[in-house]
C-alpha positions as CSV (number, residue, x, y, z in Angstrom):
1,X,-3.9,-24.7,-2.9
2,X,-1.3,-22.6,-5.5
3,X,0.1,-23.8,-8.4
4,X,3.6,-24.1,-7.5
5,X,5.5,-24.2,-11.1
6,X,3.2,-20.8,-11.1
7,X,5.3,-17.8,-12.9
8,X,6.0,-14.9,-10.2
9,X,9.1,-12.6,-9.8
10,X,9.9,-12.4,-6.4
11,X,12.5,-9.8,-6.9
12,X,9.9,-7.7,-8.9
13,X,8.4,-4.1,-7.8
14,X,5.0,-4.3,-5.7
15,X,2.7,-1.5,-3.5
16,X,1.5,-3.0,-0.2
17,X,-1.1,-1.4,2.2
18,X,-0.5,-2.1,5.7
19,X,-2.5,-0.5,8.4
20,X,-3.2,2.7,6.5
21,X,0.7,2.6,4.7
22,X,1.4,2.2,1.4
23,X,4.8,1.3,0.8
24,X,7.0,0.4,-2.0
25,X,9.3,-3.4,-2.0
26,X,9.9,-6.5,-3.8
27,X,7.7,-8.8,-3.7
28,X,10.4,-11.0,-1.3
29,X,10.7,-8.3,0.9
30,X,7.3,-8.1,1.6
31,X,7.1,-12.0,2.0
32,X,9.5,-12.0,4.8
33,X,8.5,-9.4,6.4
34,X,5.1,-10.4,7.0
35,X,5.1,-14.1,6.4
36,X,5.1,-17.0,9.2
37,X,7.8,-14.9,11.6
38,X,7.7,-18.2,13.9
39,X,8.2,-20.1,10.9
40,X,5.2,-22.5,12.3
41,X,3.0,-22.5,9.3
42,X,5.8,-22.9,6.6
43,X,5.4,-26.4,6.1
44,X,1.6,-27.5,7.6
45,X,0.0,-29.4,5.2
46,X,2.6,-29.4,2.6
47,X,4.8,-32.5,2.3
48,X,7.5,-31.0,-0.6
49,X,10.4,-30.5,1.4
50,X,12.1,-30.9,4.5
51,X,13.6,-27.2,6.3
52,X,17.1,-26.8,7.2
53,X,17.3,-25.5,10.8
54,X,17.8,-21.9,10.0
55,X,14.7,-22.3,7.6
56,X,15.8,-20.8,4.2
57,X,15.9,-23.2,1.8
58,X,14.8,-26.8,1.5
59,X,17.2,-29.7,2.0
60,X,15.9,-32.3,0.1
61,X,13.6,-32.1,-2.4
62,X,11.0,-34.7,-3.3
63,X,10.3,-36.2,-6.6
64,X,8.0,-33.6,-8.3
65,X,11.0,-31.0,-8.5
66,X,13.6,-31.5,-10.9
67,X,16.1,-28.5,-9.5
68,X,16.3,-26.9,-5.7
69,X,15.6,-23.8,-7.8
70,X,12.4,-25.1,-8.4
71,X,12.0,-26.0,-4.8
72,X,13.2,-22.7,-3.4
73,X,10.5,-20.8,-6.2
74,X,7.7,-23.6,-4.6
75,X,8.9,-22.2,-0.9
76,X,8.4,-18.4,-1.6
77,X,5.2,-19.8,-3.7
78,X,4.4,-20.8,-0.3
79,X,5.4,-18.0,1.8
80,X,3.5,-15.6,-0.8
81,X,0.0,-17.8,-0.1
82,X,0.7,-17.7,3.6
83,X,1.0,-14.2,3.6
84,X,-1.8,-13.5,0.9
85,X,-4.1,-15.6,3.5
86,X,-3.3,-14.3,6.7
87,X,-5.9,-12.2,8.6
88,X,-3.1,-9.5,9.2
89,X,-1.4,-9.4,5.7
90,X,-0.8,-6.5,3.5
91,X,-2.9,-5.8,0.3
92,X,-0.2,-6.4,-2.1
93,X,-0.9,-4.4,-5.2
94,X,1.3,-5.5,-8.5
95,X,1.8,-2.7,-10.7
96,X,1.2,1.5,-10.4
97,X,-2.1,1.5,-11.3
98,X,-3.7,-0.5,-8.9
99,X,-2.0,1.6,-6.2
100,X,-3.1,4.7,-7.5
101,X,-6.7,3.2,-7.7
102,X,-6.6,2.1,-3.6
103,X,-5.3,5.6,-3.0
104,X,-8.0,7.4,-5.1
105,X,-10.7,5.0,-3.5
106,X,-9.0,6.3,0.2
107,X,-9.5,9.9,-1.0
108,X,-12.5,9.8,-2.4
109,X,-13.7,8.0,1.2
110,X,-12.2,10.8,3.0
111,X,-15.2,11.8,5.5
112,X,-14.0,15.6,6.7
113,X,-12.4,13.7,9.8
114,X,-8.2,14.7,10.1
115,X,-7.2,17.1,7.1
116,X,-4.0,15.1,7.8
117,X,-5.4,11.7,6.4
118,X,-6.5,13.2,3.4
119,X,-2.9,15.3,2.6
120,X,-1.2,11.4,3.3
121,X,-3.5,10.1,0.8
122,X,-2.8,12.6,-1.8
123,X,1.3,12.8,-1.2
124,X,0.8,8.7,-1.6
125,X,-1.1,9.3,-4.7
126,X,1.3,11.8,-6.3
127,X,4.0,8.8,-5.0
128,X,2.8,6.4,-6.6
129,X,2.0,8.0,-9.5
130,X,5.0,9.4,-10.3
131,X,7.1,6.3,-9.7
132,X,4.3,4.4,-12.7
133,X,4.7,7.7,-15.0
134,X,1.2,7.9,-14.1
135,X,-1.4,11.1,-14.3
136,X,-2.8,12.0,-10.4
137,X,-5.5,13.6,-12.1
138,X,-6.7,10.8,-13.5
139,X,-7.1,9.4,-10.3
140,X,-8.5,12.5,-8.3
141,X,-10.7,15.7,-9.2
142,X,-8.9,18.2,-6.3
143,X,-11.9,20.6,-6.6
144,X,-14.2,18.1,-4.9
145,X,-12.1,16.5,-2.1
146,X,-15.3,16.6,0.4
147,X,-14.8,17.2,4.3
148,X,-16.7,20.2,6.2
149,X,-18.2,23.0,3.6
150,X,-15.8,26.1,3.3
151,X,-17.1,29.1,4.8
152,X,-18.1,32.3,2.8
153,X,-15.2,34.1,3.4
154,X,-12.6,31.5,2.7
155,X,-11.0,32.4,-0.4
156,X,-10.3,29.2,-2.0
157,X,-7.7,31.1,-4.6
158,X,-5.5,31.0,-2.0
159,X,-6.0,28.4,-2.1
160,X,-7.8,26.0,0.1
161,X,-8.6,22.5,-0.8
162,X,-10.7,21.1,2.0
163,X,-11.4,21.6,6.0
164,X,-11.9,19.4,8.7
165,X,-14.5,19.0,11.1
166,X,-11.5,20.7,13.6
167,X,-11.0,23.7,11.2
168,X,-7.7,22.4,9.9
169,X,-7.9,23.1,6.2
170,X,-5.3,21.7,3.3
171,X,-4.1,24.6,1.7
172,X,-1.0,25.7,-0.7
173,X,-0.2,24.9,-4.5
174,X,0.4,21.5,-3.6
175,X,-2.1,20.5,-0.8
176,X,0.4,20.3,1.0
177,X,0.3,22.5,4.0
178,X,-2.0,22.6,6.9
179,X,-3.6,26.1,8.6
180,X,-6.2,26.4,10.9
181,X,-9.1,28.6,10.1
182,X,-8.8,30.5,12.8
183,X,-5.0,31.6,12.0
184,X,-6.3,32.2,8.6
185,X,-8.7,34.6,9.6
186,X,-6.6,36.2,11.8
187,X,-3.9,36.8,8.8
188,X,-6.5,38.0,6.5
């Protein structure tokens, strides 16, 4: 199943993607937040320890561990492959660059639907990146975001990064504002 003397740092860093979030924890974090909330599964098939009632750490240990450190690392080992293995678990991403990859790949499927998917995907990008000392550009050319062709007379110095299929374009220095197409018209 997992190697439980395996080498992992629960308190360490990680990116998670949850139903179109990404969000920034520690690894343990994300382990009890979505692991086995009914605390059913925590101990199917797995004869290393018995549970004290309120489920946090083992109370007696069985042979193969030395320490009830070890023990506690082989429970979150656990917990980690329960939530790694549920049907509902977060994509947990374990350093910067991986992040900024899922976000690029979530730009870069953006199909012209809401202009507001694409500017949560970019503000994510520029997120993560900046919390790996990473390079967004490197991870996103902002001339070619797709979405609905620009009309003739949009002026894209203004400028204007992509539309919609509604109208909404992203627009401002930092593609961070939103303005219909027919309130820009009527300003210009």
């Amino acid at each position: 199943m997992i190697d439980y003397y395996e080498t992992v740092d629960f308190d360490q860093e990680v990116w998670t993607l949850h139903y179109g979030k990404m969000e920034r924890d520690t690894l343990r974090d994300v382990c009890r937040e979505h692991g086995d909330d009914d605390r059913e599964y925590r101990a199917e098939g797995c004869e290393l320890f018995e549970y004290r009632p309120n489920h946090q750490l083992p109370r007696s240990v069985v042979a193969t561990f030395d320490t009830e450190a070890e023990a506690e690392h082989a429970y979150w080992l656990l917990l980690l492959y329960n939530v790694t293995s549920a049907d509902n678990a977060p994509l947990i991403f374990w350093d910067a660059d991986d992040a900024a990859e899922c976000c690029s790949e979530e730009i870069a499927c953006w199909d012209g639907g809401r202009v507001e998917h694409l500017r949560y995907w970019l503000r994510t990008l520029d997120k993560v990146c900046e919390a790996g000392d990473l390079d967004p550009q490197a991870y996103v050319n902002m001339s070619d975001l797709g979405g609905v062709p620009l009309p003739d007379d949009v002026d894209t110095c203004f400028p204007v990064w992509a539309m919609d299929e509604k109208g909404d374009m992203l627009v401002g220095v930092g593609a961070d504002d939103i303005e219909n197409i027919k309130n820009y018209r009527e300003a210009a």
